[in-house]
C-alpha positions as CSV (number, residue, x, y, z in Angstrom):
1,X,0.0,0.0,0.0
2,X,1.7,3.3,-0.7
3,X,1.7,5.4,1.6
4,X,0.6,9.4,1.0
5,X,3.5,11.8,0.5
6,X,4.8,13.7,3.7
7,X,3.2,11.2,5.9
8,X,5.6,10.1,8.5
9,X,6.6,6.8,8.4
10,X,7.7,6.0,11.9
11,X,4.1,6.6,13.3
12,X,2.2,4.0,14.0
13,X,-0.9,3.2,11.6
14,X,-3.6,5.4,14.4
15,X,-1.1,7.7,14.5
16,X,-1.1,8.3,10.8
17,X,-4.5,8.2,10.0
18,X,-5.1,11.2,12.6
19,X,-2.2,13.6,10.8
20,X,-4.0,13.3,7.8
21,X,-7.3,14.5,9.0
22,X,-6.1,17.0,11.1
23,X,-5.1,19.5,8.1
24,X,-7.8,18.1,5.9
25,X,-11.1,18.7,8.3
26,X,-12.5,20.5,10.9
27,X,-13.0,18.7,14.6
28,X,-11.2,17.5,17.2
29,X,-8.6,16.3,15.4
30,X,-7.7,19.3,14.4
31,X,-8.1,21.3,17.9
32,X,-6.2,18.7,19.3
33,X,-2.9,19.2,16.7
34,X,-3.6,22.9,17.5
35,X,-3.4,22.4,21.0
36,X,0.2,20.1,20.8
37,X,1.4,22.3,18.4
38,X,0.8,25.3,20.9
39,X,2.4,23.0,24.0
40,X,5.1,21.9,21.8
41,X,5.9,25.6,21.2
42,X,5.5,26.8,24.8
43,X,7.8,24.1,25.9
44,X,10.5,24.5,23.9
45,X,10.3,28.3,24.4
46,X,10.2,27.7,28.6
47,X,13.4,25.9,27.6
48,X,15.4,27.9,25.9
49,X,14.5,30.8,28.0
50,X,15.5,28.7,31.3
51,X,18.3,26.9,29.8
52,X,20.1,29.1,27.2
53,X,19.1,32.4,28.6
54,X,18.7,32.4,32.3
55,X,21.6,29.5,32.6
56,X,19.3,27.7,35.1
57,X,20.5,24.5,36.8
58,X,17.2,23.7,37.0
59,X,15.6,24.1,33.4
60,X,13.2,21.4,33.4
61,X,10.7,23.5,35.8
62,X,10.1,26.0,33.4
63,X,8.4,23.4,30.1
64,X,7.0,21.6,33.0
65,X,5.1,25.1,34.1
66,X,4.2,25.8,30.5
67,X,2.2,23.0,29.5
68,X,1.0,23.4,32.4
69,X,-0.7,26.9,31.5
70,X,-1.8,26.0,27.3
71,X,-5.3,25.9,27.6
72,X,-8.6,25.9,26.0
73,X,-10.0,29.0,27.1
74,X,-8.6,32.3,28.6
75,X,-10.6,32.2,31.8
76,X,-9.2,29.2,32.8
77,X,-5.1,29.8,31.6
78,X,-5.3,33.0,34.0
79,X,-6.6,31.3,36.7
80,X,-5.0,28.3,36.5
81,X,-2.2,30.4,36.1
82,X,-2.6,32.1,39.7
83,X,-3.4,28.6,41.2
84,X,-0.3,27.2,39.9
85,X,1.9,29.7,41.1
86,X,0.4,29.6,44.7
87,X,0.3,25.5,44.8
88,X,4.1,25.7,43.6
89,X,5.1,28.3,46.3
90,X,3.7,26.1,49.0
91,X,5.4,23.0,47.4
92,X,8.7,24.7,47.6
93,X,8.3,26.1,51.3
94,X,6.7,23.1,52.7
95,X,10.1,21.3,51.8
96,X,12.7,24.2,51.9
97,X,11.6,25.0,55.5
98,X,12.4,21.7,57.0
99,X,15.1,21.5,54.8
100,X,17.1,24.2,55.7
101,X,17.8,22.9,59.5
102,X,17.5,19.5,58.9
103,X,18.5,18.2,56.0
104,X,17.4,15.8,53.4
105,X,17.1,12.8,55.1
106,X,14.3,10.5,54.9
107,X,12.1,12.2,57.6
108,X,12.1,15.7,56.4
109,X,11.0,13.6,52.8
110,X,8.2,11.9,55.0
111,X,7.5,15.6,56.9
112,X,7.4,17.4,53.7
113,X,5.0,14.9,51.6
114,X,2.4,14.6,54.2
115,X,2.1,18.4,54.4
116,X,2.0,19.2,50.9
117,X,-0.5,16.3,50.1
118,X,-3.0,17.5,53.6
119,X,-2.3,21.4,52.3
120,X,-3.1,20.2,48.3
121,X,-6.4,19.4,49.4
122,X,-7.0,23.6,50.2
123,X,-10.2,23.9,48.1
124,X,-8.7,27.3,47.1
125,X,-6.4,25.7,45.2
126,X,-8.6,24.1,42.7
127,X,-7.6,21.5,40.3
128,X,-3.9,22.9,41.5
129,X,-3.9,21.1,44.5
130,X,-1.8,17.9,43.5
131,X,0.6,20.6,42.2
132,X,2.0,20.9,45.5
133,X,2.8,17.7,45.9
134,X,4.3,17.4,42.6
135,X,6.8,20.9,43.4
136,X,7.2,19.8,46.6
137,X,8.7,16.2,45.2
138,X,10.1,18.0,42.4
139,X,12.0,20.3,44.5
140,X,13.3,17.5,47.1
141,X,14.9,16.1,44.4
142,X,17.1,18.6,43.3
143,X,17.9,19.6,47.2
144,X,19.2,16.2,47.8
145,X,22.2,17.2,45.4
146,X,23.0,20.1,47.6
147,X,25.2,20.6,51.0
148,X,24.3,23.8,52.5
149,X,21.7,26.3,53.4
150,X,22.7,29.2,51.2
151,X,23.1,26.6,48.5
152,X,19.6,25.1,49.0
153,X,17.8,29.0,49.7
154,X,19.7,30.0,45.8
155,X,18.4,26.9,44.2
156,X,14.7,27.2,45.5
157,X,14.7,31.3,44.5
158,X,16.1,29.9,40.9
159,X,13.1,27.4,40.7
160,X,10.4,29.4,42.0
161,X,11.8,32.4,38.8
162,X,12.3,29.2,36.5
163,X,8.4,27.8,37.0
164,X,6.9,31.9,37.3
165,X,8.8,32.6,33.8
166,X,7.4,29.2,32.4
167,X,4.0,30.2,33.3
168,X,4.2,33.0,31.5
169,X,5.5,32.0,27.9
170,X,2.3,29.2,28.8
171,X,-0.1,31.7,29.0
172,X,1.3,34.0,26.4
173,X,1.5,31.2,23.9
174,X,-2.0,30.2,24.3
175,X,-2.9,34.0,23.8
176,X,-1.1,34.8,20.8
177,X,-1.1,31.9,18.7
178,X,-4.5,30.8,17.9
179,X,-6.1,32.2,20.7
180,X,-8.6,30.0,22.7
181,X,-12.4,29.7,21.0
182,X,-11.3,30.1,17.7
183,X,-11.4,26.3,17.1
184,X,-14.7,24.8,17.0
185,X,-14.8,21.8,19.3
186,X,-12.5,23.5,21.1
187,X,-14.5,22.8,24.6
188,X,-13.7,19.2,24.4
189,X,-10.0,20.3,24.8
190,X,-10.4,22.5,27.9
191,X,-9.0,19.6,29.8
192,X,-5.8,18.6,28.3
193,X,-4.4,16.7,31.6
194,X,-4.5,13.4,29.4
195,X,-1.1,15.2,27.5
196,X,0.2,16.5,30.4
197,X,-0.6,14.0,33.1
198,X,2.8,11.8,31.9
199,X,5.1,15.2,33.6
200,X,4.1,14.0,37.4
201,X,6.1,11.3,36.5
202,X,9.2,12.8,35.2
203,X,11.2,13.6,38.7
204,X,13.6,10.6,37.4
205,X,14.3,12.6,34.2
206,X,14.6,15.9,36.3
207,X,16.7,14.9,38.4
208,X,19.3,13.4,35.7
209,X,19.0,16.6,34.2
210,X,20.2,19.0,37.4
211,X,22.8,16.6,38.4
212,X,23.8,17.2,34.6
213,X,24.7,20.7,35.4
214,X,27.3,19.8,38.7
């Protein structure tokens, strides 16, 4: 069977048949290439910002933040936004406070995880609230690598800018390039946690990536 030209032949027979219907009609197949494309962009742009520009040791924060913030609709990206923010500031403090006179040990892990996950459950917090758990894991990890207190305060100051300036090529991705309700279907995308639920998983791949940078 030949295959149609510009088709890529790596992808797996689904995988095909949904880039060729995602230029060719209207639907969810093409929200949903509109909204990778837009997370794809706002990753790599939280990237290079964190990693080329900033010289972060801790660039991975800042993707992670952005898809994080590419949405289906504006309402939500600003608020989610806010929520974000705030859920990752507690992550950071609930495990840089023990941290700082006590170490990294196993107990200040223990200390730290039941805080964040009682505190994720703040109603204020929304849909954020396993966020805190996640920065708060997140940031243990790259502690771990560190032997002081002035050390450990830098590196948490670095990854609170590192995730505020991710959030912030997020949003303004999903503002400027096809902005949110332009797309029709695009209601059934206002949820895109199935694309971004695989990052809560990534501390391995985080933490090869600061120790990268010692």
């Amino acid at each position: 069977m030949t295959r149609p030209t510009g088709e890529p032949a790596f992808l797996p027979t689904g995988a095909r048949r949904w880039f060729r219907r995602a230029p060719a009609f209207e639907g969810r197949e093409r929200d949903t290439a509109v909204l990778v494309l837009k997370a794809t962009l706002a990753a790599t742009l939280a990237w290079v910002t964190a990693h080329d520009l900033m010289r972060a040791t801790t660039p991975a924060f800042a993707p992670f933040a952005a898809l994080l913030m590419v949405r289906a609709t504006l309402y939500r990206s600003l608020l989610r936004s806010l929520r974000m923010v705030a859920a990752v500031l507690l992550g950071i403090a609930l495990v840089t406070a023990p941290a700082i006179p006590a170490g990294t040990g196993t107990a200040v892990f223990a200390l730290a995880a039941l805080a964040a996950l009682a505190i994720g459950r703040w109603r204020r917090l929304g849909d954020q609230g396993t966020r805190v758990a996640t920065a708060a894991f997140f940031a243990f990890s790259v502690f771990v690598t560190l032997h002081s207190p002035p050390e450990l305060l830098t590196r948490a100051a670095e990854i609170l800018a590192v995730v505020l300036t991710g959030s912030a090529i997020g949003v303004a991705v999903n503002l400027v390039l096809l902005p949110p309700g332009t797309a029709r279907g695009v209601a059934a995308l206002d949820d895109p946690a199935p694309l971004l639920d695989d990052l809560r998983e990534t501390d391995e791949a985080l933490t090869a990536s600061t120790r990268g940078h010692h």
